[in-house]
C-alpha positions in Angstrom: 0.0 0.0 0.0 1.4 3.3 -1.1 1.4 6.5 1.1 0.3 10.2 2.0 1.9 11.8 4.3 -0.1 15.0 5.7 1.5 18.5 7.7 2.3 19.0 10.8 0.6 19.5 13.4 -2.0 16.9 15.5 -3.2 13.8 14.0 -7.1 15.0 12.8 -9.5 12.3 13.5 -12.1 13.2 10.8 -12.9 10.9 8.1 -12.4 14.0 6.1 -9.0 15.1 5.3 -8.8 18.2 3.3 -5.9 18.7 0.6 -4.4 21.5 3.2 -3.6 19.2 5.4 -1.0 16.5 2.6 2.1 17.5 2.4 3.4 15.1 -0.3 1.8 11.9 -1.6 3.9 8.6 -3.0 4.7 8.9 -7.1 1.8 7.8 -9.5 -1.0 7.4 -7.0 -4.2 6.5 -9.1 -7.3 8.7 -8.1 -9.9 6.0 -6.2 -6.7 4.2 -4.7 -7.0 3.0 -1.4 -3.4 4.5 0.7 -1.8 4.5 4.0 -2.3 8.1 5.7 0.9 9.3 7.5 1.8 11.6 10.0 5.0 14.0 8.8 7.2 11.1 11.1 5.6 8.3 9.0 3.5 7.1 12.2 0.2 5.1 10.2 -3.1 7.3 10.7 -5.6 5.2 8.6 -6.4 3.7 5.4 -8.6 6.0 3.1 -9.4 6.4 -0.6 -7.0 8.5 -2.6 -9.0 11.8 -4.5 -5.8 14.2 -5.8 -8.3 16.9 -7.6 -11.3 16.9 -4.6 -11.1 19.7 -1.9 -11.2 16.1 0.4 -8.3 14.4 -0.8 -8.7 11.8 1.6 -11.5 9.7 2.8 -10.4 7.6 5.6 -12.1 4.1 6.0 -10.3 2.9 9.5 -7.0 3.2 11.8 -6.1 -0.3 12.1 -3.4 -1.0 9.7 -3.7 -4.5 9.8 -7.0 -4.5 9.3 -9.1 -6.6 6.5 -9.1 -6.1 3.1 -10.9 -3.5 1.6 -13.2 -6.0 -0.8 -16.4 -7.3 -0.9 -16.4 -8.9 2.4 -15.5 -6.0 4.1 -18.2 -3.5 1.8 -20.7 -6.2 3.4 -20.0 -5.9 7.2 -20.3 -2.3 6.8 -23.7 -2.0 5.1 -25.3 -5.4 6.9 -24.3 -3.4 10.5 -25.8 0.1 9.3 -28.9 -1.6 7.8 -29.2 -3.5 11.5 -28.9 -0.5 13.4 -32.0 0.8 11.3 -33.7 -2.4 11.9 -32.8 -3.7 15.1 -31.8 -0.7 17.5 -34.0 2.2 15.4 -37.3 -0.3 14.7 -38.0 1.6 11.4 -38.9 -1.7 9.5 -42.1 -1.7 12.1 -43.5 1.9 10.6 -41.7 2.0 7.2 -40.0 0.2 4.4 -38.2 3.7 3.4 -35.3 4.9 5.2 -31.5 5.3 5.2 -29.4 2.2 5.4 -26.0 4.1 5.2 -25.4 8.0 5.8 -21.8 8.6 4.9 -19.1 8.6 7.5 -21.6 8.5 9.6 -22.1 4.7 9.2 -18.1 4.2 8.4 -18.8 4.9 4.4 -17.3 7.9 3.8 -18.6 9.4 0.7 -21.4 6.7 0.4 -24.8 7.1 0.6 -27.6 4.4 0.2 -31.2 4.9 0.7 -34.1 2.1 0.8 -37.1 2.5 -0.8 -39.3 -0.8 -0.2 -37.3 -3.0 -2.9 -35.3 -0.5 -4.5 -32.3 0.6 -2.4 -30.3 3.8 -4.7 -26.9 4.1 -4.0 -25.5 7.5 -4.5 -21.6 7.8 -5.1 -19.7 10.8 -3.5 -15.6 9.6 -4.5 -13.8 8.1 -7.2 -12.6 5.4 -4.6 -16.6 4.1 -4.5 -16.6 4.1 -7.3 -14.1 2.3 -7.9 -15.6 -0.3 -5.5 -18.9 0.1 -6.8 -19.4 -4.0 -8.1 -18.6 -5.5 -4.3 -21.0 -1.9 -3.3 -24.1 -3.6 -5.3 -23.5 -7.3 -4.2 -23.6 -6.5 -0.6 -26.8 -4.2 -0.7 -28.6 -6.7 -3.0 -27.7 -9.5 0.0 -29.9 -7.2 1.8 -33.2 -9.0 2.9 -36.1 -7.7 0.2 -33.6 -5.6 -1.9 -34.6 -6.5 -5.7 -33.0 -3.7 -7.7 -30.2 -1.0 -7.1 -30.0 2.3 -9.1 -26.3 4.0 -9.1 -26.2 7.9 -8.8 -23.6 10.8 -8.6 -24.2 14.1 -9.2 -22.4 15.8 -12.1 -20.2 18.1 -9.9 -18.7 14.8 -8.4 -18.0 12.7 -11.5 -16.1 15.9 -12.6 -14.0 16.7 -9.7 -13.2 13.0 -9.1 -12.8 11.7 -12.7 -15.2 9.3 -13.1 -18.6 8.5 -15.5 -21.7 6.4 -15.0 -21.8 6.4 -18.2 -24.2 8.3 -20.9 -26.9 6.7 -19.9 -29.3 7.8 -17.3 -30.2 5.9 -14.3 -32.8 3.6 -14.7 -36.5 4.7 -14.0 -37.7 2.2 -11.0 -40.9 3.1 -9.7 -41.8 1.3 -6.4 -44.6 2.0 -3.4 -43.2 2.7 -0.1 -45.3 2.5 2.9 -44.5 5.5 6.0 -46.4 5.3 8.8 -49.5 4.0 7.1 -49.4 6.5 4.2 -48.3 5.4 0.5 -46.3 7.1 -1.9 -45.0 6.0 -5.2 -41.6 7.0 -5.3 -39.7 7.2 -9.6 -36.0 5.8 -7.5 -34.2 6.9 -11.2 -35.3 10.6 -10.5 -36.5 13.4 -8.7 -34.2 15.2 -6.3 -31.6 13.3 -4.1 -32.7 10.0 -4.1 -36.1 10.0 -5.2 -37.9 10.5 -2.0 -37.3 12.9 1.4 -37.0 9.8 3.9 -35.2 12.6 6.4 -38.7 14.3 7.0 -40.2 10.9 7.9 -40.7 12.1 11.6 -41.0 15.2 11.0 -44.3 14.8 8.6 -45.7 12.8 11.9 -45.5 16.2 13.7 -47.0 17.6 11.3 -50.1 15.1 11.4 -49.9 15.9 15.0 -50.6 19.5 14.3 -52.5 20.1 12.0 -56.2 19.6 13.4 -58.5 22.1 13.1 -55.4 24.1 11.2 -55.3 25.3 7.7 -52.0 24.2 6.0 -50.1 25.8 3.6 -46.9 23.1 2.2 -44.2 24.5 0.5 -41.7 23.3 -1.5 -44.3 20.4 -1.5 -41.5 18.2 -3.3 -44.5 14.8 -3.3 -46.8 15.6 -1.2 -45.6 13.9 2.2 -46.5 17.2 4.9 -50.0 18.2 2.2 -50.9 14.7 3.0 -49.3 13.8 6.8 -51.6 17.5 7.4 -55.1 15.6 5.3 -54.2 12.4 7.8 -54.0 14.7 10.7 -57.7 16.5 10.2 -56.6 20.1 8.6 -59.6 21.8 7.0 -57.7 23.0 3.8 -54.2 21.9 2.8 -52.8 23.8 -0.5 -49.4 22.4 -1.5 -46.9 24.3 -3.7 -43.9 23.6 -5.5 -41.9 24.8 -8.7 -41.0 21.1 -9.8 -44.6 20.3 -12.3 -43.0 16.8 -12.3 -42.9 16.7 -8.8 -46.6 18.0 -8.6 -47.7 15.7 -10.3 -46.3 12.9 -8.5 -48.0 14.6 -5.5 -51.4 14.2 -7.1 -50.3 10.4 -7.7 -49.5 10.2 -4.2 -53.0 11.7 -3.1 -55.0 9.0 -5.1 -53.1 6.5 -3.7 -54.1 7.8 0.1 -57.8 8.6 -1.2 -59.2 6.7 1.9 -58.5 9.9 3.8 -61.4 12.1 4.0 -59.8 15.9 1.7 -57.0 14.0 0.0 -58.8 14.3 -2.7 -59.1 18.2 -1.6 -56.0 19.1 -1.6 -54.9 22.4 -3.5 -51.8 21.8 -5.7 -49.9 24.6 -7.1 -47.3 24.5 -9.7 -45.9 28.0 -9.1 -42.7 29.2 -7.0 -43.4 30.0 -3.4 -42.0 33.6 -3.2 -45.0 34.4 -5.6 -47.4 32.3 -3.8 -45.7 34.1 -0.6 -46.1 37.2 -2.1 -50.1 37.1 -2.7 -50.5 37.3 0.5 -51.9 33.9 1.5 -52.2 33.3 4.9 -52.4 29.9 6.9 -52.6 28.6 10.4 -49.8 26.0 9.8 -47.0 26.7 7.2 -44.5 24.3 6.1 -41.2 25.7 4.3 -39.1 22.6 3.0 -36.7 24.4 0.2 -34.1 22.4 -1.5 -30.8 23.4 -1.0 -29.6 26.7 -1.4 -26.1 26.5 -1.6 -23.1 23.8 -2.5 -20.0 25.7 -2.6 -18.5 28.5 -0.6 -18.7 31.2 -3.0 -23.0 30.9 -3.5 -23.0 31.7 0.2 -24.3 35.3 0.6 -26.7 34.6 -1.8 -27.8 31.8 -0.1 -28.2 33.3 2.9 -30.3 35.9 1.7 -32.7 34.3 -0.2 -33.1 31.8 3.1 -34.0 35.1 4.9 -36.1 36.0 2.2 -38.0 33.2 2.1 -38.5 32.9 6.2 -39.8 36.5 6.3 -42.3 35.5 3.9 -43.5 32.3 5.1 -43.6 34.4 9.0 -45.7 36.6 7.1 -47.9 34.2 5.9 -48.5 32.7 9.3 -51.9 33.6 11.7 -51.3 35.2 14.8 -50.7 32.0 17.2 -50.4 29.9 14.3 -46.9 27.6 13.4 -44.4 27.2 11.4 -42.2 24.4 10.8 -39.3 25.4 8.6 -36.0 23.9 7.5 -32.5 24.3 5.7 -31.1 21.2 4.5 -28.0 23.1 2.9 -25.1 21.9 4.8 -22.6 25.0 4.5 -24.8 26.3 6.8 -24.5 25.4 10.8 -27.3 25.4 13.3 -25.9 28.6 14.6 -26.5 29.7 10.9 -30.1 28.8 10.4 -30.5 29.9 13.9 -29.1 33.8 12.9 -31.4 33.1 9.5 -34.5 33.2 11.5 -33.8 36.2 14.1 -33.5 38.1 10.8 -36.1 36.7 9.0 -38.6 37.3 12.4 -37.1 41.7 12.5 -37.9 41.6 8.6 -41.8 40.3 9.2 -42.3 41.8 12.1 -43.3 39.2 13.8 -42.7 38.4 17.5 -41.5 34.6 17.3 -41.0 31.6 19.5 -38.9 28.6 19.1 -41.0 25.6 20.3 -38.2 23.0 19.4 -35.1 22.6 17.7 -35.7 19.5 14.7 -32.4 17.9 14.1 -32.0 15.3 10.7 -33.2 11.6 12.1 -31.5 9.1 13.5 -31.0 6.7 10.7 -28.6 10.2 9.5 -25.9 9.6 11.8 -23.0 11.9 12.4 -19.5 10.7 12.8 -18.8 12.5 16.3 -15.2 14.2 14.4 -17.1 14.8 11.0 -19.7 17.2 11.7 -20.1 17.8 8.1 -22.1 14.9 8.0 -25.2 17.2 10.0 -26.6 19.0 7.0 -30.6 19.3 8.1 -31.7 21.9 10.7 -35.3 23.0 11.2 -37.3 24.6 14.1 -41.1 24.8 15.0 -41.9 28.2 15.7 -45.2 30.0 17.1 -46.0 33.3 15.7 -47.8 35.9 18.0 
């Protein structure tokens, strides 16, 4: 195994090295290749995957240098422990059949993540080194119990940077039905945003359910439908649902017929439209939900980001009765909790509205966060009530 040796300075315990911190690197290292981390005196650090043109150039996989192989065997301890702590310690496989089996460094795969969706689980590749691993990847998450089909993705921004192709053609389109908490939803697990479905909401649409009697509900950046139709489930007398996707619209309304054994699922208003204008008309609702996608992935779409997450707070505070709630969200990682936090004081002097944090939402628990990588925390949301 060939080396990298990194700076000086204390041995970092992240799985997430950044290129600042190599000094120098063995001769004719191949991108994806699996190398001995080094401190400046040579001491071993960990094994990771090799990525010479990423901002992370190394993605450590363990400390132990004698430890196994990195093969097949070793790809299938790894996801057959992450899917049992879903299934054994978390119990999701007694409310749903949609969740995440592996989130990253979180569950020891850094630069990995794999979602389940009933038969379906889509694997989405973050490095050229899983790539690169991507044939022992598919045979341990199809020895999975119930997983039929897997569908590969990386976004275009990471085939780029780490020099790799899925080739030409798309992703196949697998539609499955997932079941969460007693609601369906057909979920297209070849397309649509992230992985095809939002399993990170899950408990979050449960709350929602919770809420929402009595309540008019106003769902944006609707995405499918989950909080229009977790709000119908939960006995709100009018839910209107917006979002700028039409595709993802009308997968909604799919969604909706499938549930039409709840009494106004068949009422619900869906909008194709963007929710600053919808914001901007000056609709009002005793429950708003504000879901965006995310805002920002690199540094330098910051500021902007920020602002239009202000933007789009004020406006949704607006749109909220006096003593009504709203449950809002960032799932842009660049930003900390601190971040959203500051987002939302601004957002609340902008409206004019006297706000109250009822609770802090963090992601779920099957999107664990290595304790050394907190990078791996990306979703932050609040409930607030709104004099």
């Amino acid at each position: 195994m060939r080396n990298v040796f990194l700076r000086p300075g204390p041995v970092p315990l992240t799985p997430r090295l950044f290129r600042k911190r190599v000094r120098r690197a063995d001769r004719g290292l191949r991108p994806g290749e699996l190398v001995a981390v080094r401190d400046v005196g040579g001491g071993f650090v960990g094994r990771a995957f090799w990525s010479p043109e990423g901002n992370i150039a190394l993605w450590v996989l363990d400390r132990d240098e004698n430890g196994p192989p990195i093969d097949g065997a070793w790809f299938f301890q790894k996801i057959a422990a992450a899917q049992a702590i879903r299934t054994d310690t978390l119990a999701l496989s007694d409310v749903t059949d949609a969740y995440r089996i592996a989130h990253a460094e979180g569950d020891g795969l850094p630069a990995l993540i794999i979602d389940r969706f009933h038969d379906v689980a889509v694997v989405d590749v973050g490095s050229r080194g899983m790539f690169e691993h991507l044939d022992e990847i598919e045979e341990a998450v199809l020895a999975l119990d119930g997983i039929e089909h897997v569908v590969v993705r990386a976004g275009d921004r990471v085939c780029e940077r780490e020099g790799f192709s899925l080739g030409a053609i798309p992703p196949p389109s697998i539609e499955t039905e997932i079941s969460e908490y007693g609601l369906r939803f057909s979920v297209d697990c070849g397309g649509g945003h992230k992985t095809g479905f939002f399993v990170d909401q899950r408990d979050n649409r449960v709350s929602v359910s919770d809420l929402a009697a009595g309540r008019r509900v106003l769902d944006l950046c609707c995405y499918t439908g989950g909080f229009a139709l977790a709000a119908v489930r939960g006995g709100a007398t009018a839910v209107t649902a917006v979002d700028l996707d039409e595709k993802a619209i009308e997968k909604a309304k799919v969604n909706a017929r499938l549930n039409a054994q709840l009494d106004g699922a068949s009422r619900i208003e869906w909008r194709h439209a963007d929710a600053f204008d919808v914001l901007r008309e000056g609709v009002t609702a005793d429950l708003v939900v504000l879901d965006p996608p995310k805002l920002a992935s690199h540094r330098d779409q910051l500021q902007n980001a920020w602002r239009k997450a202000v933007d789009l707070n004020a406006l949704g505070l607006g749109a909220v009765t006096p003593g009504g709630l709203l449950f809002t969200f960032s799932c842009t990682g660049l930003f900390s909790l601190i971040d959203f936090s500051n987002q939302l004081r601004e957002a609340s002097v902008r409206a004019g509205r006297d706000v109250r944090v009822l609770q802090t939402i963090p992601q779920p628990p099957d999107h664990p966060v290595h304790v050394h990588s907190p990078e791996g925390r990306y979703l932050h949301g609040a409930l607030l009530y709104v004099v």
